[in-house]
N, CA and C of each residue as an Amber inpcrd file, in Angstrom:
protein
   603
 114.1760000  67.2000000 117.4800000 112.7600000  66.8180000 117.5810000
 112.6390000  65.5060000 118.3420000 111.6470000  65.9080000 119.3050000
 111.5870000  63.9190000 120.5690000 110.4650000  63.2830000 119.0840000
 110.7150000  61.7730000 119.7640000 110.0610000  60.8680000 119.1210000
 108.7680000  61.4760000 118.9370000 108.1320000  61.4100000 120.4900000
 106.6090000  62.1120000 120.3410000 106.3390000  63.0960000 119.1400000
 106.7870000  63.8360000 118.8460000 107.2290000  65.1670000 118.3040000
 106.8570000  64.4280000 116.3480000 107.9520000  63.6320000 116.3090000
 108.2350000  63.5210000 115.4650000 107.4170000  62.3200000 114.6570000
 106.5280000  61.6720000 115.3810000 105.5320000  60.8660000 115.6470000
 104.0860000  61.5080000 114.6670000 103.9980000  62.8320000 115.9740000
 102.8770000  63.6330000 115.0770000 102.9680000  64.3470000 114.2510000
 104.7670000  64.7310000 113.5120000 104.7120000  64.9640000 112.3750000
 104.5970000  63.8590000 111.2820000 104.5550000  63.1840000 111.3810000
 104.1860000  61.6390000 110.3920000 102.9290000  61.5730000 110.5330000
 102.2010000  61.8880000 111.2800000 100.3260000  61.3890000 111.3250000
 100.0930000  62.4540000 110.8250000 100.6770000  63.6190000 110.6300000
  99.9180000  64.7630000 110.3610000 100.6730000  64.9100000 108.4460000
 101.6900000  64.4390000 108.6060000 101.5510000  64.2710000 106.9070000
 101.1820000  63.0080000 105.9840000 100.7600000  62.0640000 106.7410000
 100.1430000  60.8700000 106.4290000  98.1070000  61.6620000 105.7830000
  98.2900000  62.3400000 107.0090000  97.0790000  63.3570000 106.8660000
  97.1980000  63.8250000 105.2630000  97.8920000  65.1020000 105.3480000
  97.9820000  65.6200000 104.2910000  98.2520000  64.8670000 103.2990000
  99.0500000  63.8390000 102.9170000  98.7700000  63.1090000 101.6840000
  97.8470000  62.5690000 101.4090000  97.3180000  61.8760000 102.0490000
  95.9050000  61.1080000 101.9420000  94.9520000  62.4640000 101.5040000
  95.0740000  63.3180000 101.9660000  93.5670000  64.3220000 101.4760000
  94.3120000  64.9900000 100.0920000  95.3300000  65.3540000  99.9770000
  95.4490000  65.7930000  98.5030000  95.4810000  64.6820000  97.2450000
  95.5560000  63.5050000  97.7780000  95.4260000  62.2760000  97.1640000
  94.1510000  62.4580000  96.2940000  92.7740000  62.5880000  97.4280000
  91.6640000  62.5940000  97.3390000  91.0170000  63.6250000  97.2290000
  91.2480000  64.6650000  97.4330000  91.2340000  66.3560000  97.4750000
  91.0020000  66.0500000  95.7400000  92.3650000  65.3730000  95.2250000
  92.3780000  65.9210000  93.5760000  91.6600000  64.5890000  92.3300000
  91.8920000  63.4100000  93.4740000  90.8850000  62.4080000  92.4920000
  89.7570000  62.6130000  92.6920000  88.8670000  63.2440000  93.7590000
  87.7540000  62.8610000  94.0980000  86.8690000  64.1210000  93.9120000
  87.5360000  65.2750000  94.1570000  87.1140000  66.4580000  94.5030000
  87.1240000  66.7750000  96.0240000  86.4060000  68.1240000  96.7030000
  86.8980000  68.2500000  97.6870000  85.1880000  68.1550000  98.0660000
  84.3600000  68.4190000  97.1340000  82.8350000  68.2540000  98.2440000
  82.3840000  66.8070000  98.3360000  83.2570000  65.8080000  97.5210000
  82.7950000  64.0030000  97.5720000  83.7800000  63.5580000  98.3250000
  84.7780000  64.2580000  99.1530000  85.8310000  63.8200000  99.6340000
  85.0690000  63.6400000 101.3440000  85.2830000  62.6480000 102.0130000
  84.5000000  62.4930000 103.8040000  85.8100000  62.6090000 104.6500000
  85.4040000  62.9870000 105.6470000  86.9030000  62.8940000 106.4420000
  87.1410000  61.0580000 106.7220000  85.8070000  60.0410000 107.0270000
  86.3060000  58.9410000 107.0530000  87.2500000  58.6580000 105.6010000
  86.9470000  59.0640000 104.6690000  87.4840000  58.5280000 103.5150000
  89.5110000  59.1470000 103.5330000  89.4150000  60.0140000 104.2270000
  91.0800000  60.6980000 104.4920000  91.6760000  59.5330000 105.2220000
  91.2990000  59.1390000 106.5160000  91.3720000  58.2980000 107.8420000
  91.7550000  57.1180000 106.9770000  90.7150000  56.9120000 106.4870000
  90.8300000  55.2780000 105.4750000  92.6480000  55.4430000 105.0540000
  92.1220000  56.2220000 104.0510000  93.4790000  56.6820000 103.1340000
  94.6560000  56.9140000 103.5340000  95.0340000  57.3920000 104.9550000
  95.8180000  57.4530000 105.3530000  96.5930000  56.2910000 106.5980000
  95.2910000  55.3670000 107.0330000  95.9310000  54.4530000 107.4560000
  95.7720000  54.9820000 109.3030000  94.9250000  55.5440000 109.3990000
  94.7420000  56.5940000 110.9290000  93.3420000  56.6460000 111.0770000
  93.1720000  56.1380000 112.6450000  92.0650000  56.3350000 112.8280000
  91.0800000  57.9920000 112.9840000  89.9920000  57.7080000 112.9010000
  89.2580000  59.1310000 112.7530000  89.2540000  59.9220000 113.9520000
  88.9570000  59.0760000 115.0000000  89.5150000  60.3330000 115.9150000
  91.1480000  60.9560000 116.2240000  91.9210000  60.3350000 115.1790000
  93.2050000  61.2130000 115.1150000  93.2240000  62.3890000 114.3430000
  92.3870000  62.0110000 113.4870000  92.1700000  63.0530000 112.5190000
  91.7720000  64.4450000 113.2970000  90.9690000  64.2670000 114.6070000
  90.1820000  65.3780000 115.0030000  91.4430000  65.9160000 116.3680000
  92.3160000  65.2550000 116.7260000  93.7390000  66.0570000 117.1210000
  94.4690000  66.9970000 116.2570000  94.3160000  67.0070000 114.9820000
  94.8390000  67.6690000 113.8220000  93.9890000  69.0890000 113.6380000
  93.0810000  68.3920000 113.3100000  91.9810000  69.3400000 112.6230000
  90.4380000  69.2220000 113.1900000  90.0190000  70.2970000 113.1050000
  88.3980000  70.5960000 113.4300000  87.5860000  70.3440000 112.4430000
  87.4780000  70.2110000 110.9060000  86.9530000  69.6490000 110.1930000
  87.4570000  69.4430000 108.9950000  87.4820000  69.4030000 107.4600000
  88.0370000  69.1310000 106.5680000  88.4910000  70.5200000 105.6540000
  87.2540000  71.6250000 106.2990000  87.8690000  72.6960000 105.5070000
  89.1200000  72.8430000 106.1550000  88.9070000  73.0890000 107.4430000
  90.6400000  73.7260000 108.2780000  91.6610000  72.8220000 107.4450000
  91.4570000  71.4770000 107.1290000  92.6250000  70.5720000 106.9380000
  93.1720000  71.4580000 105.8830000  91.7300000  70.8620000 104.5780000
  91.9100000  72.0750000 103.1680000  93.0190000  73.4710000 103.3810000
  92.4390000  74.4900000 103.7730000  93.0480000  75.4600000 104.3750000
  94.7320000  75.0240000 104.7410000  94.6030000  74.3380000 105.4360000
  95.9500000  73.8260000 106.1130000  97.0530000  73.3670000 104.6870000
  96.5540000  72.9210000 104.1610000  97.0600000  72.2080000 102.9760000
  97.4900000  72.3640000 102.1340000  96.6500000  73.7070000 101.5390000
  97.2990000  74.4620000 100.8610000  98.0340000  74.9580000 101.4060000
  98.5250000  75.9750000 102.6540000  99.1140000  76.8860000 102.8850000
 100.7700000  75.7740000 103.1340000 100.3900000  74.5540000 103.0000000
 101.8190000  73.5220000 103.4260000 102.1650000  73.4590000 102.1840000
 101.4450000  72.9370000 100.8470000 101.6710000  73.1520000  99.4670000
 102.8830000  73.9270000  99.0430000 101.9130000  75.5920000  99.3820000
 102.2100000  76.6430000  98.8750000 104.1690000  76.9530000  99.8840000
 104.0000000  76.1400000 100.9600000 105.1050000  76.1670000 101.7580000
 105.9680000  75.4140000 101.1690000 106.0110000  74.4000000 100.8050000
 107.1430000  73.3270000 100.0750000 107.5970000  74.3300000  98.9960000
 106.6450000  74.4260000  98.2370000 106.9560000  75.1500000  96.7090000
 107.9170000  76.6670000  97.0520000 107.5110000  76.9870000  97.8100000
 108.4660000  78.6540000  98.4440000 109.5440000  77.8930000  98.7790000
 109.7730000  76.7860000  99.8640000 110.9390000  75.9480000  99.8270000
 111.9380000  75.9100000  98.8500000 111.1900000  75.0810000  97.6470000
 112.3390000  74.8140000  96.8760000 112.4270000  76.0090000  95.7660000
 111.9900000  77.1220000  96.0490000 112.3790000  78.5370000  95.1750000
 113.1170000  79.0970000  96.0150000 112.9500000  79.3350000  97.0440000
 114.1320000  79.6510000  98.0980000 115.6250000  78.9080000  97.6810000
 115.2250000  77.7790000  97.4810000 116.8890000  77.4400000  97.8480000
 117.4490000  77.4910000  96.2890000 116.2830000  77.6780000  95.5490000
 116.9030000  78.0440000  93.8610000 117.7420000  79.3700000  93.6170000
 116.4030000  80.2730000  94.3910000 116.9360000  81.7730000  94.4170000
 118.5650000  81.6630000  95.5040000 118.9740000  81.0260000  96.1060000
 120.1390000  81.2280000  97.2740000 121.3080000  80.7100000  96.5590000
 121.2700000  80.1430000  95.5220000 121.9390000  78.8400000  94.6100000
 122.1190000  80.0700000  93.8610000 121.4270000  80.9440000  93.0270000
 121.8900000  81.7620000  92.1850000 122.4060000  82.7890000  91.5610000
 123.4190000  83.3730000  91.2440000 124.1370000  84.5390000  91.3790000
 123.2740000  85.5130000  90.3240000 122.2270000  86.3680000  91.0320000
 121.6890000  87.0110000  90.4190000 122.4130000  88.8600000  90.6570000
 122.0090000  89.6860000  89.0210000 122.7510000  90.7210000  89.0660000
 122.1320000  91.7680000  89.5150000 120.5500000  91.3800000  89.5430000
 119.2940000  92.5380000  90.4470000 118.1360000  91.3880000  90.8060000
 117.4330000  92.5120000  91.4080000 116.2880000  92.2320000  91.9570000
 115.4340000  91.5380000  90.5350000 115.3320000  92.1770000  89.8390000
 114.3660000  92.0760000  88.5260000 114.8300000  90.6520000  88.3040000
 115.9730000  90.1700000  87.9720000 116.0560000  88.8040000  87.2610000
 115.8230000  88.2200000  88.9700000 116.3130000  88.2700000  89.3460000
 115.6500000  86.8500000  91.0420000 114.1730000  86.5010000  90.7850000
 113.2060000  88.0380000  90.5340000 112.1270000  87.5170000  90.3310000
 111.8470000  86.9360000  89.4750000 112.3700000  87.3070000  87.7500000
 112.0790000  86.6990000  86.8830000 112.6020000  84.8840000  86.6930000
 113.5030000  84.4940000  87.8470000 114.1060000  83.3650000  88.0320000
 112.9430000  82.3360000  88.8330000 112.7980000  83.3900000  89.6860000
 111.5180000  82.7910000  90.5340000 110.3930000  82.6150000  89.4390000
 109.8090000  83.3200000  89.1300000 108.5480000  83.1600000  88.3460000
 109.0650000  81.3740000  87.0680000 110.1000000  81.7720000  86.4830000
 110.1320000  80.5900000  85.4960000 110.1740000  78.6740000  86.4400000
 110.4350000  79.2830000  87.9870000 110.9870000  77.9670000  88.8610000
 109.8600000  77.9380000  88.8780000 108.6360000  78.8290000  89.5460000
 107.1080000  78.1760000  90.0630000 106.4650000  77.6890000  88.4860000
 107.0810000  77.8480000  87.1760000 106.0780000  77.9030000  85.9180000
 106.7540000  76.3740000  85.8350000 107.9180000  76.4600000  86.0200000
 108.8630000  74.6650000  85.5650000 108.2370000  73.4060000  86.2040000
 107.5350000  74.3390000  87.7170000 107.0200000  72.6380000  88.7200000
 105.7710000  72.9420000  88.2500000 105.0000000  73.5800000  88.0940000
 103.7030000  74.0140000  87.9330000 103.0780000  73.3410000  86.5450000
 104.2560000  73.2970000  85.1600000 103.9940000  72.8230000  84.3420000
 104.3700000  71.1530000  84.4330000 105.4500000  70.8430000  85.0770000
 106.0560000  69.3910000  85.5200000 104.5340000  68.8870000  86.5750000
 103.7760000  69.4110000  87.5420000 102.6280000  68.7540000  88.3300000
 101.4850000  69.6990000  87.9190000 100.7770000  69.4530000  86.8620000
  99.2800000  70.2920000  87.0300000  98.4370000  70.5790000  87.9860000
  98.7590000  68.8910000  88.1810000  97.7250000  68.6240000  89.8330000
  97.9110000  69.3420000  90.9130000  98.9620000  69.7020000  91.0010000
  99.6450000  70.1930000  92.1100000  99.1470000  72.1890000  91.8940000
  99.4200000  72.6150000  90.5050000  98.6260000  73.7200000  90.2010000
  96.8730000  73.7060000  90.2770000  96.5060000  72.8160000  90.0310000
  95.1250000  72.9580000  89.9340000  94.7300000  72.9790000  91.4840000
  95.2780000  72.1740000  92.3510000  94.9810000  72.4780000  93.8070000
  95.0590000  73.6270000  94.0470000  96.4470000  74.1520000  94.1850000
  96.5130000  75.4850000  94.4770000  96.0750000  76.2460000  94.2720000
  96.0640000  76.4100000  92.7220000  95.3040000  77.8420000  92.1660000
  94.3410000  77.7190000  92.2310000  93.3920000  76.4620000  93.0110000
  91.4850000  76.7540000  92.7570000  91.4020000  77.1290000  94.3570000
  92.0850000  76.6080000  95.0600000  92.1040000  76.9480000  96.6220000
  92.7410000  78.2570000  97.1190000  94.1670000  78.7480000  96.4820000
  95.1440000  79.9490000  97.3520000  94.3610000  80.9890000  97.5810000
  94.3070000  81.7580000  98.7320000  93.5600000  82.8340000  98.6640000
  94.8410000  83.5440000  99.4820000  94.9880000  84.9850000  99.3840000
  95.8470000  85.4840000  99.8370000  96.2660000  85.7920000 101.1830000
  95.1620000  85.3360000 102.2920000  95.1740000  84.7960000 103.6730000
  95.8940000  83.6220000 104.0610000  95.7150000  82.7840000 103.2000000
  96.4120000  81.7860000 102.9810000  97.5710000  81.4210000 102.8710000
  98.0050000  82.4140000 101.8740000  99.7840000  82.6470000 101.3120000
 100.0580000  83.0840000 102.6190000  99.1400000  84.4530000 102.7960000
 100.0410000  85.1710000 104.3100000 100.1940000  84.5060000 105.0220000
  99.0090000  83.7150000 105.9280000  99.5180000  82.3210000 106.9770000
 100.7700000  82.2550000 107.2420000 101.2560000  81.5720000 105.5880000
 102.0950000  80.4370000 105.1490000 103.2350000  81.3530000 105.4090000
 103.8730000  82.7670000 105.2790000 104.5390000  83.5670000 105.6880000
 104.9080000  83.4600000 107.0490000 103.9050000  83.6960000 107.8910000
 103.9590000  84.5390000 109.4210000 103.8490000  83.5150000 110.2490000
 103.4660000  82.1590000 110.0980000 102.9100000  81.3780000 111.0440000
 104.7030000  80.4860000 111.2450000 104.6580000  80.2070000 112.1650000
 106.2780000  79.4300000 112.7260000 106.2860000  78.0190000 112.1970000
 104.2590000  77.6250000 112.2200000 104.8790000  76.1360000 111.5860000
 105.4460000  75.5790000 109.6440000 105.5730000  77.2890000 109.0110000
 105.9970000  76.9290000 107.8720000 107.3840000  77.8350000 107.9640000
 108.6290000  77.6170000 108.4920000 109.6120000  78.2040000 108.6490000
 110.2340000  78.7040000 107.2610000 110.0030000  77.3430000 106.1060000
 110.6570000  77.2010000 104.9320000 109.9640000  78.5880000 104.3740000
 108.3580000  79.0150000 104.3410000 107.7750000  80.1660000 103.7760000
 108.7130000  81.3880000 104.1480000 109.2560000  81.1830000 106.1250000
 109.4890000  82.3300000 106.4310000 111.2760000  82.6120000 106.0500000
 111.4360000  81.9860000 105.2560000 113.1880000  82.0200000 105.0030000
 112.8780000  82.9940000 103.4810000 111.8150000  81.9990000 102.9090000
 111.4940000  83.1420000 101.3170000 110.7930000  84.6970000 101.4550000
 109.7160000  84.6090000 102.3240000 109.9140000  86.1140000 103.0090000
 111.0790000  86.3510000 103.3010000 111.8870000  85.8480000 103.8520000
 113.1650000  87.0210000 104.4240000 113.8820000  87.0210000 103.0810000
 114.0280000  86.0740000 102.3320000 115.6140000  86.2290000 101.0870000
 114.4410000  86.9810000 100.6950000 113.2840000  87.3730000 100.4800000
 112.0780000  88.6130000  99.5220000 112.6720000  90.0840000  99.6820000
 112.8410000  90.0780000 100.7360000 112.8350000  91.3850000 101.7600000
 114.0850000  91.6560000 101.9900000 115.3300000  90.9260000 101.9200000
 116.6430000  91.4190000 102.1240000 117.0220000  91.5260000 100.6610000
 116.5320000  90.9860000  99.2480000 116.7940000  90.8120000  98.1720000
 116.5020000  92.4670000  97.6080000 116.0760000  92.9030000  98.3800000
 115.5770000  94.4300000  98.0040000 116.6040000  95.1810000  98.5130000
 116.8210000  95.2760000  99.8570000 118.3200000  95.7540000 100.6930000
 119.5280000  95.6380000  99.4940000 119.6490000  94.2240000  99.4350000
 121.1120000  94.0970000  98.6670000 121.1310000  94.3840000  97.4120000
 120.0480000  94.7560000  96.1600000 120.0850000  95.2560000  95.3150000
 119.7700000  96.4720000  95.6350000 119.8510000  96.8560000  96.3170000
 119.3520000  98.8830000  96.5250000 117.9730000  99.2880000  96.0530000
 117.2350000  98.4620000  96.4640000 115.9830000  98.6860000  96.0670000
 114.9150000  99.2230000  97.2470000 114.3280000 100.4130000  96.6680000
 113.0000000 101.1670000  97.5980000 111.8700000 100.5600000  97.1130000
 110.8960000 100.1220000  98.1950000 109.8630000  99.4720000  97.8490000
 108.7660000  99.5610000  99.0990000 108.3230000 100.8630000  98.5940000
 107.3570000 101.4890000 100.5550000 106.4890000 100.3250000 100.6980000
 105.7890000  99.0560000  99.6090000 104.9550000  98.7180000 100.0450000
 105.1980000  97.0030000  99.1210000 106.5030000  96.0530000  99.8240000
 106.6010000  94.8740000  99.4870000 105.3680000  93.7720000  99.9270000
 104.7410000  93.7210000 100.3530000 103.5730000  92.7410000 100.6040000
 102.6820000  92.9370000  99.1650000 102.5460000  94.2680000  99.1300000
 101.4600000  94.5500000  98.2520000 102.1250000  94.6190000  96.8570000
 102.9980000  94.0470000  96.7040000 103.8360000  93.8490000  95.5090000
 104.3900000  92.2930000  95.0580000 104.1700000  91.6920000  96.3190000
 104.4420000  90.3450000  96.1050000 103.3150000  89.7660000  95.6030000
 102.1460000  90.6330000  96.5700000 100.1520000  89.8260000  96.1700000
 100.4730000  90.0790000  94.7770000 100.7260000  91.0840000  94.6330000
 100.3220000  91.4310000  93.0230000 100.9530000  90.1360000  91.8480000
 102.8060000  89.6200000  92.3150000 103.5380000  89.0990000  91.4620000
 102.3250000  87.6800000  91.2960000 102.2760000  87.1660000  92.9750000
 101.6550000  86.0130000  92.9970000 100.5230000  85.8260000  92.2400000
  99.2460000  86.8930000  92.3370000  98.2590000  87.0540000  91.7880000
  98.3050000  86.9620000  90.0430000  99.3830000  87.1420000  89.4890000
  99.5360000  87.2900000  88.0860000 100.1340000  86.2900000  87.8680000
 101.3220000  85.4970000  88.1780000 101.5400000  84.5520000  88.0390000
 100.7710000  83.2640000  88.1530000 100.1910000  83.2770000  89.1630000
  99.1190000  82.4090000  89.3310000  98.1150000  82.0910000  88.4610000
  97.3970000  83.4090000  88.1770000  96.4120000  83.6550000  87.5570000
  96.7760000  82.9780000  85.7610000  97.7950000  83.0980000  85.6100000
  97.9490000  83.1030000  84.3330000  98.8760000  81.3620000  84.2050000
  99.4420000  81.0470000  85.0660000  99.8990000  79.5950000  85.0070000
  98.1310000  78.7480000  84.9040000  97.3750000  79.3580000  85.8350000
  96.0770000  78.3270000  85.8220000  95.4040000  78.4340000  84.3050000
  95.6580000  79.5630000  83.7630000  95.1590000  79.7240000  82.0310000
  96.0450000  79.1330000  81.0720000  97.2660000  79.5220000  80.9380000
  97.7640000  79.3620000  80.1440000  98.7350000  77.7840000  80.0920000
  99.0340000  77.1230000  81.5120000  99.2910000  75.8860000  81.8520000
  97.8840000  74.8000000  81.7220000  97.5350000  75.1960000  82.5690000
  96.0660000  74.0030000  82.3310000  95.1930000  74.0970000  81.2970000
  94.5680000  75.0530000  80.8520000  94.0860000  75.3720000  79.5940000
  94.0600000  75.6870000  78.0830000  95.7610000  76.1400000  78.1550000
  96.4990000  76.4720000  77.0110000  95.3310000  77.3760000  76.3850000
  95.0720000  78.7660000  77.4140000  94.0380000  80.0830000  77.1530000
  94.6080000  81.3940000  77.4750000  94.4980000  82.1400000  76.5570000
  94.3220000  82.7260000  75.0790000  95.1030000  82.0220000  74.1710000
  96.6100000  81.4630000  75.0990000  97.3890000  80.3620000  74.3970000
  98.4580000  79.7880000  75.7270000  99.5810000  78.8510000  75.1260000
 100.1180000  77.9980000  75.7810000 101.3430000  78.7520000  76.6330000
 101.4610000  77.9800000  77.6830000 102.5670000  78.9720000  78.0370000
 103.6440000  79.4950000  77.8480000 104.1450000  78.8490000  76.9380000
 105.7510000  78.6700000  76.5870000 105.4200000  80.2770000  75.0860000
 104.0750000  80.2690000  74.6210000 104.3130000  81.0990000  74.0310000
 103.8620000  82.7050000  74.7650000 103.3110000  82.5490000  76.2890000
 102.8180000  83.7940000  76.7750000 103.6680000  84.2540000  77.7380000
 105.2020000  83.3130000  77.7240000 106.0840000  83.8510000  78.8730000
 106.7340000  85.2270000  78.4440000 107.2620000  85.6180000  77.2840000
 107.9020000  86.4050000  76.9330000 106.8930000  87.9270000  77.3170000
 105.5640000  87.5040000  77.2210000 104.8000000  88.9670000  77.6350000
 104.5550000  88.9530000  79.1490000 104.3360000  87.9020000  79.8030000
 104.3560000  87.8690000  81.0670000 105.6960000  88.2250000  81.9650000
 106.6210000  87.9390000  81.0730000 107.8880000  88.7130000  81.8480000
 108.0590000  90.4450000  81.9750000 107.4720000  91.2440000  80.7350000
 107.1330000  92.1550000  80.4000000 106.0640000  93.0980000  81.5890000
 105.1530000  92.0380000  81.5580000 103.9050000  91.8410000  82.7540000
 104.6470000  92.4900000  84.0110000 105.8970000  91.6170000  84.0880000
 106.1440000  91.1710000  85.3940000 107.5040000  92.6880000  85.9560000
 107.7730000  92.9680000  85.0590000 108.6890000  94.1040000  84.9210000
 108.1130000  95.1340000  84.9260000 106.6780000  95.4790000  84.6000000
 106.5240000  96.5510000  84.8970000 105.6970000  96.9620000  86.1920000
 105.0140000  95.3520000  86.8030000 104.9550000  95.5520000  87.9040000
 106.1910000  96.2740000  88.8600000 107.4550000  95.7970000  89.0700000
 108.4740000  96.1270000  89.4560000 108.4170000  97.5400000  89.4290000
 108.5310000  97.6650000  88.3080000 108.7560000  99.3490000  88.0670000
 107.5960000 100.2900000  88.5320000 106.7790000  99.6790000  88.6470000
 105.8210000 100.2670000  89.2980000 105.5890000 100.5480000  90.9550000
 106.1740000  99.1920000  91.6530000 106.2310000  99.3860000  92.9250000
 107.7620000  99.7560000  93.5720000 108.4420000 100.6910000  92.9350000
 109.9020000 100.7660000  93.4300000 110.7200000 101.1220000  92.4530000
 111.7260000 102.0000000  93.1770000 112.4780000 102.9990000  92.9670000
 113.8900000 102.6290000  93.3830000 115.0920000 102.8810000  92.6920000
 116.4850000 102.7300000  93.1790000 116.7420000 103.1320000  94.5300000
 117.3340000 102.7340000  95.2630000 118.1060000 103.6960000  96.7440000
 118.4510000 104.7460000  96.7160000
């Protein structure tokens, strides 16, 4: 990476911290783009080399979020000698519940913002490479356990969608109850999704 290069990756995550800073103390409709600029120490018309207004940033932000966090489940899942498909996921699911319960904040962003355009982005687009390494260990993790699965996208929305859904209840709210006591059915949850989308080789 040239200096230049590496220049506007520092203004552009100077960016992003400053707005999730304020994104989560402030909210996102009392949040101004001068008030990001401030926060980050960058003037406002840098801000508008980045981004076209504060939703795109938003947008942007999450899908970088949601990119770190696939990051460091990626390199959990690569670290671990799993014996199928079923436990990787169930490994995965307890890694996103461990940071999720360790940063709320960090859940409450996400889960009030992710929309599943979003996640995809964060997949397909080149500037989140780290997303596109957990798509691939997703998708070869099926190969090397001998697993048929005509329709993995629409099986991942689903994992994400439930996991999600239920870290934002049962982590932040402790609703119907807390999490530590709704994992054992959510794994259950989560297994029969599996079994539902896929078949042995």
């Amino acid at each position: 990476m040239s200096k230049v290069d590496d220049n506007k990756k520092q203004k552009k995550q100077a960016l992003y911290r400053a707005a999730f800073e304020l994104f989560t103390e402030k909210g996102f409709s009392k949040t101004a783009i001068s008030d990001i600029t401030e926060r980050s120490g960058l003037a406002k018309g840098t801000f508008y080399l980045y981004f076209k207004d504060k939703y795109e940033l938003r947008d942007d932000l999450v899908a970088y979020k949601a990119s770190q966090l696939l990051d460091n489940a990626y390199e959990t899942l690569e670290k671990a000698q799993s014996d199928s498909f079923e436990q990787e996921m169930l490994l995965l699911t307890d890694y996103i519940i461990a940071r999720f319960k360790d940063e709320p904040t960090l859940l409450r962003f996400i889960s009030k913002n992710l929309s599943w355009g979003i996640f995809k982005n964060a997949f397909t687009t080149a500037e989140y490479p780290s997303s596109r390494q957990f798509s691939g260990h997703y998708l070869q993790a099926l190969d090397r356990h001998g697993i048929n699965c005509p329709s993995p996208e629409l099986m991942l929305f689903t994992l994400v969608e439930l996991i999600g859904a239920t870290c934002h209840s049962c982590i932040l709210y402790k609703q119907p109850v807390d999490m530590d006591t709704y994992l054992p059915y959510l794994h259950q949850a989560l297994k029969g999704i599996l079994h539902a989308f896929t078949t042995p080789n």
